[in-house]
Backbone as CSV, one residue per row, in Angstrom:
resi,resn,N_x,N_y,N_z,CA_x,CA_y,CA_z,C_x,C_y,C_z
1,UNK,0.812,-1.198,0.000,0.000,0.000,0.000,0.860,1.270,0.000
2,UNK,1.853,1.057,0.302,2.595,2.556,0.991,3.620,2.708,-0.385
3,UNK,3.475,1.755,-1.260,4.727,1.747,-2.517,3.408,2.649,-3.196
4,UNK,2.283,1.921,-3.235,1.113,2.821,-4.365,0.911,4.508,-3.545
5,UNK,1.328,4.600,-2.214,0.594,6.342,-2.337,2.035,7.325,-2.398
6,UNK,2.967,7.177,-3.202,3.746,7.824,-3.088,3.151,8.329,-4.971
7,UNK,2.987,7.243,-6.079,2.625,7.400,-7.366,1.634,8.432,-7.074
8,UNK,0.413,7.863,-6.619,-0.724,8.437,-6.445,-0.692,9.904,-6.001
9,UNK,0.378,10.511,-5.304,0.372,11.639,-4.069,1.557,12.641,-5.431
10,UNK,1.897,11.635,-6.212,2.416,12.450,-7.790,2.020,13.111,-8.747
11,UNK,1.113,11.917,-9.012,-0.266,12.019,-10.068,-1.011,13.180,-9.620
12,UNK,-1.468,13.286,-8.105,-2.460,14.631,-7.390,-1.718,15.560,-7.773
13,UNK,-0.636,15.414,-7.353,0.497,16.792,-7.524,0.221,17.079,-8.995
14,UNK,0.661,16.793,-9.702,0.649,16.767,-11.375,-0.478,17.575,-11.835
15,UNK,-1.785,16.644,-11.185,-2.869,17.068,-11.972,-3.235,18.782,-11.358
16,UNK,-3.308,19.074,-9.877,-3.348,20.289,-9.067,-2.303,21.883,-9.933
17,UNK,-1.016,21.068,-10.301,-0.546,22.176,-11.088,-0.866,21.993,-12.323
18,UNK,-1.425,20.971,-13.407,-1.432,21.415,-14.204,-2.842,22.166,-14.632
19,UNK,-3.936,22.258,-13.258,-5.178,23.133,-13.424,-4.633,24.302,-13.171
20,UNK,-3.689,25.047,-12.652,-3.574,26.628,-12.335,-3.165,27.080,-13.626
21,UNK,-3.648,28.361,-13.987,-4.412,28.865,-14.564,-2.825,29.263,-15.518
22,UNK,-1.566,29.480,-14.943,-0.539,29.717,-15.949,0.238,28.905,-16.672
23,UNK,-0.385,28.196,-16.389,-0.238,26.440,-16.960,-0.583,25.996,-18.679
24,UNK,-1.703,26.775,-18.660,-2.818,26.598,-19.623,-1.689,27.328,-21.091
25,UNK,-2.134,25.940,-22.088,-1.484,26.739,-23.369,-2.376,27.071,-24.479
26,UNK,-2.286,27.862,-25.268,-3.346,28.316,-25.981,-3.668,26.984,-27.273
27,UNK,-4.424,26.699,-27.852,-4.451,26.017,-29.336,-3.525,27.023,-30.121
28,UNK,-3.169,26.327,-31.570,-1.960,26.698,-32.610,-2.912,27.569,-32.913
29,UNK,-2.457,28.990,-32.634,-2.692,30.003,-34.113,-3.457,31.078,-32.638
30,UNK,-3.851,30.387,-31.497,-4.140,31.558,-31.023,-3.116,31.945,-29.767
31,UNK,-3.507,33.195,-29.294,-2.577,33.903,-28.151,-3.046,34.554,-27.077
32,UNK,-2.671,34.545,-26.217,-3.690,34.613,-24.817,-3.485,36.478,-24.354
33,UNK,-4.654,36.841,-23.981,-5.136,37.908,-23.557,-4.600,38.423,-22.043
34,UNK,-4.605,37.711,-21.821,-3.902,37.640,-20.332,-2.869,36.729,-20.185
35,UNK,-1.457,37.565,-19.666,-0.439,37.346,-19.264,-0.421,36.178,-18.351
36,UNK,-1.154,36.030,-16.745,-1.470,35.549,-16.083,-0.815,35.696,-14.632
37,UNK,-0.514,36.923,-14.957,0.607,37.518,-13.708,-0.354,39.137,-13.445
38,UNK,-0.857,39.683,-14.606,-1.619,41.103,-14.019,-2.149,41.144,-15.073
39,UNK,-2.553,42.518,-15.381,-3.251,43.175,-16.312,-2.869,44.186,-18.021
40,UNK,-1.609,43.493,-17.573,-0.626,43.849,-18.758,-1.590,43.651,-20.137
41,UNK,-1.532,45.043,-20.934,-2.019,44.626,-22.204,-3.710,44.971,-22.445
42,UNK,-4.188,45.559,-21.572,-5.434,46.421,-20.804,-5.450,47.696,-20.372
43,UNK,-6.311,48.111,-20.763,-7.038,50.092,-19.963,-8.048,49.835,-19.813
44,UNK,-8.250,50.916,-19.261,-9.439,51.522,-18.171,-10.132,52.327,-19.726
45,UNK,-10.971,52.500,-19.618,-12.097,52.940,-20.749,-11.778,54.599,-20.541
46,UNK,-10.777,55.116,-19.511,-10.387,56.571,-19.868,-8.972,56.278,-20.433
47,UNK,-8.655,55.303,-20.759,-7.171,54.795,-21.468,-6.074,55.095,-20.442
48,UNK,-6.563,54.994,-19.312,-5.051,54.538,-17.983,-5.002,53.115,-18.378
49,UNK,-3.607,52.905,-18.427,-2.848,51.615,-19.125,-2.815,50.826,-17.667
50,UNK,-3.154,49.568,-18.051,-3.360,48.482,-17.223,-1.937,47.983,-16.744
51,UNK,-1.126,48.059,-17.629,0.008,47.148,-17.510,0.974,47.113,-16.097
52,UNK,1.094,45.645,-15.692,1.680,45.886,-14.550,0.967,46.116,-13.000
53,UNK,-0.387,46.069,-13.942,-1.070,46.142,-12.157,-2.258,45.057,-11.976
54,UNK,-2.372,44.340,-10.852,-3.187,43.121,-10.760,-4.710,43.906,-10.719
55,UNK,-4.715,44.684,-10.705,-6.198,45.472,-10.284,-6.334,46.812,-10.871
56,UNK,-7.839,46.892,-10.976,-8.385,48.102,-11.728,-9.849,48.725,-10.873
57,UNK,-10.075,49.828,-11.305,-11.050,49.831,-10.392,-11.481,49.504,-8.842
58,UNK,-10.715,49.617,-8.054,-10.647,49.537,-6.313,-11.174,48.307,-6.337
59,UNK,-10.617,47.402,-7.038,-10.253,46.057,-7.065,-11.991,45.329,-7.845
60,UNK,-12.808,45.858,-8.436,-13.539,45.332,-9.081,-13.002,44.193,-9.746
61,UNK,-12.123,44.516,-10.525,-11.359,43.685,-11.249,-10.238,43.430,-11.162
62,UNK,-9.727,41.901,-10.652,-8.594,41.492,-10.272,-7.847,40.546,-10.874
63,UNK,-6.782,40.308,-11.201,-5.956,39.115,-11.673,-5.248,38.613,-10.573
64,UNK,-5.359,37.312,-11.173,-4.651,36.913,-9.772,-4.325,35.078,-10.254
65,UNK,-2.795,34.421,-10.309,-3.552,32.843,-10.987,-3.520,32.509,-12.179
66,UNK,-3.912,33.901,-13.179,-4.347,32.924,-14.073,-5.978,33.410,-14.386
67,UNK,-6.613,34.066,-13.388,-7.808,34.404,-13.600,-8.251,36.134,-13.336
68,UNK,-9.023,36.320,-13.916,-9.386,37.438,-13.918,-11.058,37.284,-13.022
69,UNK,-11.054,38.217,-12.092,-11.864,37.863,-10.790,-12.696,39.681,-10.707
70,UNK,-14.152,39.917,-11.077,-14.887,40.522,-11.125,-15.505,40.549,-9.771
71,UNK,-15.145,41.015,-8.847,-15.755,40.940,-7.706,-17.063,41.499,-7.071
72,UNK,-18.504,41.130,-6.639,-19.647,41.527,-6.597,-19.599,42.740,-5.558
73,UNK,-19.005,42.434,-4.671,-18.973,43.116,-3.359,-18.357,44.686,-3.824
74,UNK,-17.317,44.901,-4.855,-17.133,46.207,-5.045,-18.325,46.624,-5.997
75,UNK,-18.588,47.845,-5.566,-19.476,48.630,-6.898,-18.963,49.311,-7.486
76,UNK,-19.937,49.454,-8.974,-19.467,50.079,-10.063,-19.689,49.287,-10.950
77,UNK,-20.227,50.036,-12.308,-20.891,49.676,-13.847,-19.216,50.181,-14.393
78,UNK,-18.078,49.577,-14.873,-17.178,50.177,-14.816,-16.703,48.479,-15.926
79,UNK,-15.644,49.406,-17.162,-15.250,48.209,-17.975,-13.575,48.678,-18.232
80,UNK,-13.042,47.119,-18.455,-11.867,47.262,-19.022,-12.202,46.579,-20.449
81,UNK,-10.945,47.180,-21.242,-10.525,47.034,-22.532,-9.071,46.701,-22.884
82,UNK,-9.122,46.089,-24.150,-7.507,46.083,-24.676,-6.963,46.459,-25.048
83,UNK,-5.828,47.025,-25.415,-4.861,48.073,-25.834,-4.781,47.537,-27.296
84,UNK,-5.194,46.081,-27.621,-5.244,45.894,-28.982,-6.557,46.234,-29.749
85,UNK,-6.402,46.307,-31.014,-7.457,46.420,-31.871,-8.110,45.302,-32.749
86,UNK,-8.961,44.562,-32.697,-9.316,43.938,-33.209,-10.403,44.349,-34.594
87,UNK,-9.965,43.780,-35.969,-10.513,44.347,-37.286,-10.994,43.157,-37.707
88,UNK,-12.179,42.969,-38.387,-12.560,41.696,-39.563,-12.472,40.701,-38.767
89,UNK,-12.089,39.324,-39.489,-11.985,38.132,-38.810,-11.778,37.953,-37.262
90,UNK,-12.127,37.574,-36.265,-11.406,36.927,-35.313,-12.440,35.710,-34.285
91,UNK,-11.605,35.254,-33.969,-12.243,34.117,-32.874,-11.754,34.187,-31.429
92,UNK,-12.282,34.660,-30.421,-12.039,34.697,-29.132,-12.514,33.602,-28.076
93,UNK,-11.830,33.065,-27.387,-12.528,31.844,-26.815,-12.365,32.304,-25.193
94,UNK,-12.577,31.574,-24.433,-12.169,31.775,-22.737,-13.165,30.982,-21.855
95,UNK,-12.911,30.739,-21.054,-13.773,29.853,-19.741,-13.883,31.030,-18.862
96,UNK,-15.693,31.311,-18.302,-15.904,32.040,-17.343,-16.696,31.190,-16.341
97,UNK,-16.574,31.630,-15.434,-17.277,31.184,-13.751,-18.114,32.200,-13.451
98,UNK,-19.269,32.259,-14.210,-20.836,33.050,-12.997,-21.063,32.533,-11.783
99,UNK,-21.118,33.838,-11.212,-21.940,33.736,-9.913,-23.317,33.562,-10.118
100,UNK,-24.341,33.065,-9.210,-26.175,33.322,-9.690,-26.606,34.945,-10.301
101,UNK,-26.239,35.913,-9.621,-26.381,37.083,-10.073,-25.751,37.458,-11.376
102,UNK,-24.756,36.847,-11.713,-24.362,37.339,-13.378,-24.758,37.992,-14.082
103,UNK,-24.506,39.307,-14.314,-24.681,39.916,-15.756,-23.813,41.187,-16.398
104,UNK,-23.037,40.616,-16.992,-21.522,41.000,-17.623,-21.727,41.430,-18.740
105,UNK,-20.796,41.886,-19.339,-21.465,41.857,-20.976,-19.718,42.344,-21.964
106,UNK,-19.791,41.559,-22.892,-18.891,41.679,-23.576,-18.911,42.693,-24.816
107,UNK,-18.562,43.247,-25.255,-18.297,44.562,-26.724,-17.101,43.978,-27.246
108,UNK,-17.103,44.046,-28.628,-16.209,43.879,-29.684,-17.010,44.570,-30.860
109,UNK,-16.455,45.494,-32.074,-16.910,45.826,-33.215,-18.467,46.247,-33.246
110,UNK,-18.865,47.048,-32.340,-20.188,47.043,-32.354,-21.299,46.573,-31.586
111,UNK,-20.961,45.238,-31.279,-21.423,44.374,-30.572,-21.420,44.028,-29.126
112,UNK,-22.796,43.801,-28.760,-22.666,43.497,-27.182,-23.337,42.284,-26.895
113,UNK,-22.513,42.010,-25.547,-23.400,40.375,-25.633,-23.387,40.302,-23.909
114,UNK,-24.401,39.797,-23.357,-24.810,39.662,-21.917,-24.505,38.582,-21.823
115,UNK,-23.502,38.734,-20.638,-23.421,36.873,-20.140,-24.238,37.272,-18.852
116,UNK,-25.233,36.648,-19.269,-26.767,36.455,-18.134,-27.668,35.825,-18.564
117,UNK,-28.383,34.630,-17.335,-29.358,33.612,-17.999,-30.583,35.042,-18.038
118,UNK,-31.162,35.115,-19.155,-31.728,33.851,-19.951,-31.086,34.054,-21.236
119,UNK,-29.932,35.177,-21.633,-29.335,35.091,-22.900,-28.367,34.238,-23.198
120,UNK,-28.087,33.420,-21.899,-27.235,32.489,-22.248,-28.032,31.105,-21.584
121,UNK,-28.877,30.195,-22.157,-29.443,29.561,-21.451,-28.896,28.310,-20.904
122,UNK,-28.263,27.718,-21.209,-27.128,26.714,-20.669,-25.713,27.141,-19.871
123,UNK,-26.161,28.243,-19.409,-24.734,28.642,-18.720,-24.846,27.852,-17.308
124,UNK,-24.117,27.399,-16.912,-23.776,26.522,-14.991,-23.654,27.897,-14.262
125,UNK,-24.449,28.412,-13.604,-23.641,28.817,-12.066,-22.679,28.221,-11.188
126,UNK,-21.718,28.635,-10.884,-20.863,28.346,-9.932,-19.528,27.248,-10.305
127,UNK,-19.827,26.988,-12.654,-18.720,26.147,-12.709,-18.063,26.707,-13.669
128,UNK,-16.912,26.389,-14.278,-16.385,27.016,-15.532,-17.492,26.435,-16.599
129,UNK,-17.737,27.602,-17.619,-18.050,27.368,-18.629,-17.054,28.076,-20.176
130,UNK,-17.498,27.291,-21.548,-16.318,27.565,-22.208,-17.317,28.189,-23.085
131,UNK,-16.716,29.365,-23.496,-17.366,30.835,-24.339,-16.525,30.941,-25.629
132,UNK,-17.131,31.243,-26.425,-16.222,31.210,-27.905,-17.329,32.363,-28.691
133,UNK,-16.345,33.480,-29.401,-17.178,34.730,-30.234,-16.421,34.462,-31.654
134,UNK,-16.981,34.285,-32.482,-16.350,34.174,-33.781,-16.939,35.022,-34.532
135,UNK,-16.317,35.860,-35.332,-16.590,37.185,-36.158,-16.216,36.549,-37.501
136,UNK,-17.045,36.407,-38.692,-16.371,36.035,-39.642,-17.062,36.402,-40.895
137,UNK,-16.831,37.253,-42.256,-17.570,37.461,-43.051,-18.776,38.696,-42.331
138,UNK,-18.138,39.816,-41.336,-19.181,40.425,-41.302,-20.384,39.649,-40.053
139,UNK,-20.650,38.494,-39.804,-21.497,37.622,-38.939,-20.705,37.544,-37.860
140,UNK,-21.186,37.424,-36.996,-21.087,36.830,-35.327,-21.658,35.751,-34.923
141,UNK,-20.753,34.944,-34.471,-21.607,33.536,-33.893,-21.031,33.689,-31.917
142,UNK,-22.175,33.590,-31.462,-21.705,33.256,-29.760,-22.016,31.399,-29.313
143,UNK,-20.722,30.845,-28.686,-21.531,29.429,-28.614,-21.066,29.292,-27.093
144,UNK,-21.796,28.900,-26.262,-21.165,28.639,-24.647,-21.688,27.236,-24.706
145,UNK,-20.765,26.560,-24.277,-20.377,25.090,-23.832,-20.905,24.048,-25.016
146,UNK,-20.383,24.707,-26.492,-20.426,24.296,-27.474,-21.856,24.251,-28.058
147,UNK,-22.614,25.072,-27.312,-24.149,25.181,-28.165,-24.091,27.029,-28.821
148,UNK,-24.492,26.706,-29.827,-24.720,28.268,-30.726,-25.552,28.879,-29.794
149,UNK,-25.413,30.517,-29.470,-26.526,30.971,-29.127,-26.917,32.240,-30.351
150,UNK,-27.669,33.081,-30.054,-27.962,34.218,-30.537,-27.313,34.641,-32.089
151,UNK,-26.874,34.356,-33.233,-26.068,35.196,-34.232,-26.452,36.300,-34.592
152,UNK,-25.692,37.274,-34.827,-25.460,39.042,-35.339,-24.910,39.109,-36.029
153,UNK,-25.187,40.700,-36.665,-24.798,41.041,-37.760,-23.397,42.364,-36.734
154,UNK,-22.229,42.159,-37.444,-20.894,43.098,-36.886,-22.075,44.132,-37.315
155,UNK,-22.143,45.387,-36.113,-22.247,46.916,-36.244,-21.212,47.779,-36.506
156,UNK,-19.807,47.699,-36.360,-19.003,48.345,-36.125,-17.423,48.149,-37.499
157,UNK,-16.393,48.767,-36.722,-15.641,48.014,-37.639,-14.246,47.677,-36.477
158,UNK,-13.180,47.901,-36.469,-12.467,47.726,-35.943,-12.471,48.447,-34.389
159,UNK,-12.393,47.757,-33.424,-12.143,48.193,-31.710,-11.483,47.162,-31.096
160,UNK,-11.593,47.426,-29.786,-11.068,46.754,-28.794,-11.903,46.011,-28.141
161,UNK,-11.439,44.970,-27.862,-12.202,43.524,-26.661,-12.600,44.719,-25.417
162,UNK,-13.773,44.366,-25.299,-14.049,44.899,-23.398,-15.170,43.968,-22.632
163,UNK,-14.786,44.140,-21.316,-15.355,43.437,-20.312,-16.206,44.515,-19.267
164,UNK,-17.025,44.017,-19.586,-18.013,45.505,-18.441,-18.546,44.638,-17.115
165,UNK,-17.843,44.874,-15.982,-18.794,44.514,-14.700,-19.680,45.512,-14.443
166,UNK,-20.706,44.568,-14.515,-21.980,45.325,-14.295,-22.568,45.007,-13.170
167,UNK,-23.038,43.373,-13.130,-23.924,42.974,-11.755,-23.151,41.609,-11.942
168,UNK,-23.253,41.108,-10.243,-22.890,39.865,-9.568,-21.479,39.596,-10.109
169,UNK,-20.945,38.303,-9.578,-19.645,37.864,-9.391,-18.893,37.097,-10.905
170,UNK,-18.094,37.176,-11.242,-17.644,36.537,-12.625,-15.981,36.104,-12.578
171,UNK,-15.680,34.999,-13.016,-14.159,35.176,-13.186,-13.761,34.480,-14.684
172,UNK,-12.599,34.839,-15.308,-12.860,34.371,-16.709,-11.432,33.946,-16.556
173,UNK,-10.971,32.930,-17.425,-9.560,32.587,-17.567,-9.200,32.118,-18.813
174,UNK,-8.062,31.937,-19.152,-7.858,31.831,-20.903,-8.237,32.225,-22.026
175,UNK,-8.640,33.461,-21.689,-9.278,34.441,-22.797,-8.147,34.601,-23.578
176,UNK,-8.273,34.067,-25.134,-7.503,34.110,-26.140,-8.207,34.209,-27.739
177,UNK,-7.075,34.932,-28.589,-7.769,35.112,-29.570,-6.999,34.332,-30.777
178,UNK,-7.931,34.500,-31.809,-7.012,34.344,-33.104,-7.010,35.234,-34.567
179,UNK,-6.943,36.210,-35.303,-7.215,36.940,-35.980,-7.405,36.182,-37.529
180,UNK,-8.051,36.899,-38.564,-8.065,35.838,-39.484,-8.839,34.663,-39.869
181,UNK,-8.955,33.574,-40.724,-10.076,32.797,-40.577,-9.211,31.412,-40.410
């Protein structure tokens, strides 16, 4: 017995780091949004540069891990953005964690999208779920946990990714993109 829990007490080890969050490698062709150390590569919607700091907004929004942590308890309707620009093609993917209260909402090119039941009707409270925005030909497709929801027509043309805390608790991790088709 005591030869098997030394493997076993490996394997735990193994599997424990390879869930933290800086661990995680992107698929070929895309590149991750978050560093996984702060906020590098982000502003504040008056364009104070994120970089270098785990927090925005008197800690609404925190990095920390590997994750980016929307906290309920601070207030404020208050969004970050990316210092990049996103034009035409792209595919953005990421795993978020709602709280029951959830309602977030994402902007790219025009577009806004509520992560809140009932616009997302298969979303889990309280587990990771996996979010994917694909812009392609002008169309928008949103699919969470591999079901299509809602498609749009792009309003806009070229902007920046943003994250608006609005209501209840959210944390998102591996937000990555890919430009192009």
């Amino acid at each position: 017995m005591k030869a098997l829990a030394l493997p076993i007490a490996i394997v735990l080890g193994f599997v424990v780091s390879t869930a933290h969050g800086d661990d995680f490698k992107p698929e070929e062709g895309f590149t991750l949004l978050f560093n996984g150390k702060d906020l590098t590569g982000w502003k504040t919607t008056k364009g104070e540069s994120l970089d270098g700091k785990t927090e925005a907004y008197g800690k609404r929004f925190t990095m920390k891990d590997g994750i980016l942590t929307i906290d309920p308890t601070v207030k404020g309707d208050v969004r970050i953005v990316t210092a990049k620009q996103f034009a035409g093609d792209v595919h953005i993917k990421f795993d978020f964690m709602p709280d029951a209260k959830c309602n977030n909402d994402l902007f790219l090119q025009g577009l806004k999208f509520d992560l809140k039941k009932p616009d997302v009707k298969n979303m889990k409270e309280g587990e990771w779920n996996s979010f994917e925005l694909v812009i392609k030909g002008g169309k928008a497709e949103f699919k969470n946990n591999g079901e299509a929801l809602k498609p749009q027509t792009v309003k806009g043309k070229a902007s920046v990714f943003e994250i608006r805390a609005e209501l209840g608790g959210m944390q998102v991790r591996r937000l990555r993109y890919k430009e192009g088709s």
